[in-house]
matplotlib code that plots the C-alpha trace (Angstrom):
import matplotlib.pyplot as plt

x = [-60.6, -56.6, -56.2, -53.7, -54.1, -55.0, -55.8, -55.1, -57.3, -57.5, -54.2, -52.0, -52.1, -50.2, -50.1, -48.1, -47.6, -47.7, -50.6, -51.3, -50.0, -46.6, -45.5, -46.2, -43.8, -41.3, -40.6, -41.5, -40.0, -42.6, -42.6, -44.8, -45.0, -46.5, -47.7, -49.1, -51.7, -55.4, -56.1, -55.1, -56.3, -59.7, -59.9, -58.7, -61.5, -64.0, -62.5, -63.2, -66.6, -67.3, -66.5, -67.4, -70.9, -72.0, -71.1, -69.4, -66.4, -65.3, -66.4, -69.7, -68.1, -68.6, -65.6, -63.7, -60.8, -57.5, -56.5, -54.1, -52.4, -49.7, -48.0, -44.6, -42.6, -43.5, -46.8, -48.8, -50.7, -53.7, -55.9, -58.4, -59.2, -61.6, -63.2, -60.7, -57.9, -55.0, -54.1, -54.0, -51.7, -49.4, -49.4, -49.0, -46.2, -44.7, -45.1, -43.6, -40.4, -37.2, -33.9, -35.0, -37.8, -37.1, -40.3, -40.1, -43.6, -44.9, -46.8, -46.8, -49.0, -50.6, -50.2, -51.4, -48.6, -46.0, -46.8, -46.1, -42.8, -41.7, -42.6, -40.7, -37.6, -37.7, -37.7, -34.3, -35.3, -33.3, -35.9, -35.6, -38.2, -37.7, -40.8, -41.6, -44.6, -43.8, -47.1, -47.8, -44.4, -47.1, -49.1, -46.4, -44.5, -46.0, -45.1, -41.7, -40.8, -42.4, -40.2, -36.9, -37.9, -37.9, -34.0, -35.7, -33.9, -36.3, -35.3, -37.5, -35.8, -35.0, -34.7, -36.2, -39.2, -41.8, -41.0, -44.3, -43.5, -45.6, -43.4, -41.8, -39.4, -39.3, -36.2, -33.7, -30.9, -30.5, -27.6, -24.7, -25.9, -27.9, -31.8, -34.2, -35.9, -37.5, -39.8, -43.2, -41.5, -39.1, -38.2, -41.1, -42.0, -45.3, -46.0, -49.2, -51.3, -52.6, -50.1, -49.6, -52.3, -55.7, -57.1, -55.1, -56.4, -59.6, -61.4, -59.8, -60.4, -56.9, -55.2, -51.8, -50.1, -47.7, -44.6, -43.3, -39.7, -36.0, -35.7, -38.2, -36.9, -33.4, -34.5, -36.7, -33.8, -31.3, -34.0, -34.2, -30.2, -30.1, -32.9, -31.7, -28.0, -29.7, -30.4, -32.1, -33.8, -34.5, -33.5, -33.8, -31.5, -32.1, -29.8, -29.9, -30.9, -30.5, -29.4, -33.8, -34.2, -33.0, -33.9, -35.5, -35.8, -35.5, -36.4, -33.4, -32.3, -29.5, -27.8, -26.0]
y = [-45.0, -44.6, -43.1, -44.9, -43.4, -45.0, -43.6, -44.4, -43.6, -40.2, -38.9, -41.4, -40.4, -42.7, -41.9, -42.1, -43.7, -47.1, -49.8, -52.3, -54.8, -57.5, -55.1, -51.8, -53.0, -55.2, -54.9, -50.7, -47.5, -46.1, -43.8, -43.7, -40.4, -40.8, -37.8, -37.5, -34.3, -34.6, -32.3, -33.9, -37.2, -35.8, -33.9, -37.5, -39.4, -36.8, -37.8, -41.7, -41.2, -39.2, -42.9, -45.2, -43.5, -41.6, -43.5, -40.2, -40.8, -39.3, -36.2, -37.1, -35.6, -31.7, -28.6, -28.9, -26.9, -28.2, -28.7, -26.2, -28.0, -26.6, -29.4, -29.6, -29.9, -28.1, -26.9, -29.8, -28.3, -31.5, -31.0, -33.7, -35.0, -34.0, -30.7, -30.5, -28.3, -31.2, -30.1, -25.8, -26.9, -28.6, -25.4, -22.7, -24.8, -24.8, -21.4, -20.5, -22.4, -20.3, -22.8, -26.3, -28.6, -32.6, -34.8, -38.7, -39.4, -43.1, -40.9, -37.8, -36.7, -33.4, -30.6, -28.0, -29.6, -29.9, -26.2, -25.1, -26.8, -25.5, -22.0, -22.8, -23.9, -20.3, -18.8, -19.7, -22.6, -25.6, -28.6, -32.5, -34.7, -38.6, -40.9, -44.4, -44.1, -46.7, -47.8, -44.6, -43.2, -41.6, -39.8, -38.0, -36.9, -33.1, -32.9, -34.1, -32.2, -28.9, -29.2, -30.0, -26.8, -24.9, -26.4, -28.8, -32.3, -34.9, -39.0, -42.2, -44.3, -48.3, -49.8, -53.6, -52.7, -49.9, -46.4, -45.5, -42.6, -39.0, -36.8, -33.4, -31.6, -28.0, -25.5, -28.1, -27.4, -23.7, -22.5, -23.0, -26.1, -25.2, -25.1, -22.9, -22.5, -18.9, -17.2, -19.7, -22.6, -23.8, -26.5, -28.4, -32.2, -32.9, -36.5, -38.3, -40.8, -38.9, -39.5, -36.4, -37.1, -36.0, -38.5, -38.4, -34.3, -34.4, -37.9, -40.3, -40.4, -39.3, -37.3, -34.2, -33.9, -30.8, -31.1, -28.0, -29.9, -29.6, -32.9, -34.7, -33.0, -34.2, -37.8, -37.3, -35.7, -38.8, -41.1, -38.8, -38.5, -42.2, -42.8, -40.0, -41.7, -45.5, -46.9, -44.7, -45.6, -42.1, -38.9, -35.3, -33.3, -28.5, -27.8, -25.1, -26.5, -23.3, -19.6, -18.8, -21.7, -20.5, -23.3, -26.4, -29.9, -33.5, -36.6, -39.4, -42.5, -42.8, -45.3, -44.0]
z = [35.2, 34.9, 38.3, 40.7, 44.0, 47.8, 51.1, 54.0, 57.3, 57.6, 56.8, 54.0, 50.1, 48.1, 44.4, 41.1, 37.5, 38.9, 38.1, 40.8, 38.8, 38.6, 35.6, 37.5, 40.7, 38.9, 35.9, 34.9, 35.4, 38.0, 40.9, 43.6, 46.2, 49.7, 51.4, 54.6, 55.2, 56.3, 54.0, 51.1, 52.4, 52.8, 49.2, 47.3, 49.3, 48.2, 43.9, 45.2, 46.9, 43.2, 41.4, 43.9, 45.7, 43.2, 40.2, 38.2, 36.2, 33.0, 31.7, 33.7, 36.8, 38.0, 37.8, 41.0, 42.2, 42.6, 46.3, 47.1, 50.9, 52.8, 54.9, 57.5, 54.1, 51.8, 48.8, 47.7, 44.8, 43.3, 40.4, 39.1, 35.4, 33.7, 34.4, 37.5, 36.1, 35.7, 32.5, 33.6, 36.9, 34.9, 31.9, 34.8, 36.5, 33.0, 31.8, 35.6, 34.4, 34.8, 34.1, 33.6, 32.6, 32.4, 31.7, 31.6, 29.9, 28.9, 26.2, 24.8, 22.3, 24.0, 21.3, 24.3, 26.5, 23.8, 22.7, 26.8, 26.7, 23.8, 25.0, 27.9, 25.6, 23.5, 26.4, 27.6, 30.2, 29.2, 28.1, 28.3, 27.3, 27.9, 26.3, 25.8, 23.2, 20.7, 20.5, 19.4, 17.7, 14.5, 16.8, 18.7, 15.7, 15.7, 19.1, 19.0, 16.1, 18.1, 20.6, 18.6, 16.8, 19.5, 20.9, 23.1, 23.6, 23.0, 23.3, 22.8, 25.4, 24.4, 28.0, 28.9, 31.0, 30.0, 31.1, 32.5, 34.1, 34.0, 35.7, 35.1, 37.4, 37.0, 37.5, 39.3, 39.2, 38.7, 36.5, 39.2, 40.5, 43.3, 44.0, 43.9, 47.5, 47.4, 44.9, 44.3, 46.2, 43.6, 42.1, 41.9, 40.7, 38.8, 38.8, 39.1, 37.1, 33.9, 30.5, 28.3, 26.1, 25.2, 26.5, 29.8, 29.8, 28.9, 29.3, 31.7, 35.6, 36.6, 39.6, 38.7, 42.0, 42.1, 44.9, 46.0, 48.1, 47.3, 48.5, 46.1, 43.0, 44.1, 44.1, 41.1, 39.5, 40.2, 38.6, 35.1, 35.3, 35.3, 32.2, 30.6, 30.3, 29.0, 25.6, 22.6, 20.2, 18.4, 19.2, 17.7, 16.9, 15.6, 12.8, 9.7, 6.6, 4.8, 4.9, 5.7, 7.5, 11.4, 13.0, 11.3, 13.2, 11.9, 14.5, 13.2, 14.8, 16.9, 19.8, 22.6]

ax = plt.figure().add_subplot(projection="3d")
ax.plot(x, y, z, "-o")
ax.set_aspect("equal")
plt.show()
């Protein structure tokens, strides 16, 4: 049960990366998005009766439909994990991508995620990815080298504190500077509590929650500007090893 969402009455949702924990509100890099819609409040309720009635968790719980809620500011698009689409609304958003995609991830071993970033790379969007997965540096190898592969930028950070974020925000800024606010509600921040990991897609109790606002992105934005410019401890770096080899990837260590 890695979820990390409360409601309030009939109308709160607060969700996000962080545990209810000392760590989670003082010491790691977390973010937390309060919405307020009905709507919303009444389709997370329905994911906690599921748990706490009706005793489902895991893959023991049914295929739902993500929430898809029009509020006063914006789409709020929510999908549920498992067998509630999480892992398809954070592909489509993804594939969707058209100039940028930054992700601050506490892990990120996902080969299906990895494989839609670096789709999103080839295609000419420009691609980020910020991770704190030292506890499992092995198992994200594949999908670090994927992405460098593909002339993604991919950093494990080296701040004090744990960068627990799970967070992407998706074609912000646009190529002169400016955002997107037409065609499918762009940009857009995915955030929620499920990590890119199998385990975060397929088996945990978790909660995707896409943002459709200018004015998140912005503040997301600021937050991955400022993590993205702090201590690394490895980076990757695309380079030609020979005349055949058009784009071949190492992962290397490196301080900034």
């Amino acid at each position: 049960m890695h979820d990390k969402f409360a409601v309030f009455g009939r109308h709160v949702v607060w969700t996000g990366s962080a545990n209810f924990t000392d760590d989670g509100f003082a010491r790691n890099f977390e973010n937390i998005v309060i919405i307020t819609s009905t709507e919303l409040a009444d389709g997370y309720r329905g994911e906690f009766d599921r748990m706490h009635r009706q005793r489902q968790f895991s893959t023991g719980k049914p295929t739902r439909q993500p929430l898809h809620v029009t509020t006063g500011d914006g789409v709020v698009q929510v999908a549920f994990s498992p067998n509630g689409g999480a892992e398809a609304l954070i592909i489509d958003h993804l594939a969707a991508a058209r100039t940028s995609v930054d992700v601050a991830a506490h892990e990120f071993t996902r080969t299906e995620l990895a494989h839609a970033l670096a789709t999103a790379a080839v295609g000419g969007a420009s691609v980020r990815v910020l991770y704190d997965d030292g506890h499992q540096r092995g198992d994200s190898v594949s999908a670090k080298v994927s992405l460098c592969i593909a002339g993604a930028l991919v950093v494990e950070e080296e701040s004090r504190g744990t960068l627990h974020h799970k967070y992407a925000i998706i074609d912000w800024p646009t190529a002169d500077g400016a955002p997107i606010e037409s065609d499918g509600g762009r940009p857009v921040v995915i955030t929620g509590s499920a990590n890119w990991t199998g385990n975060g897609m397929t088996k945990n109790d978790e909660n995707v929650m896409a943002v459709h606002n200018a004015t998140v992105a912005a503040r997301f934005a600021s937050d991955f500007e400022q993590l993205w410019d702090g201590p690394v401890y490895e980076q990757c770096r695309t380079f030609t090893l020979l005349p055949f080899v058009a784009n071949a990837a190492v992962v290397m260590g490196a301080r900034r």
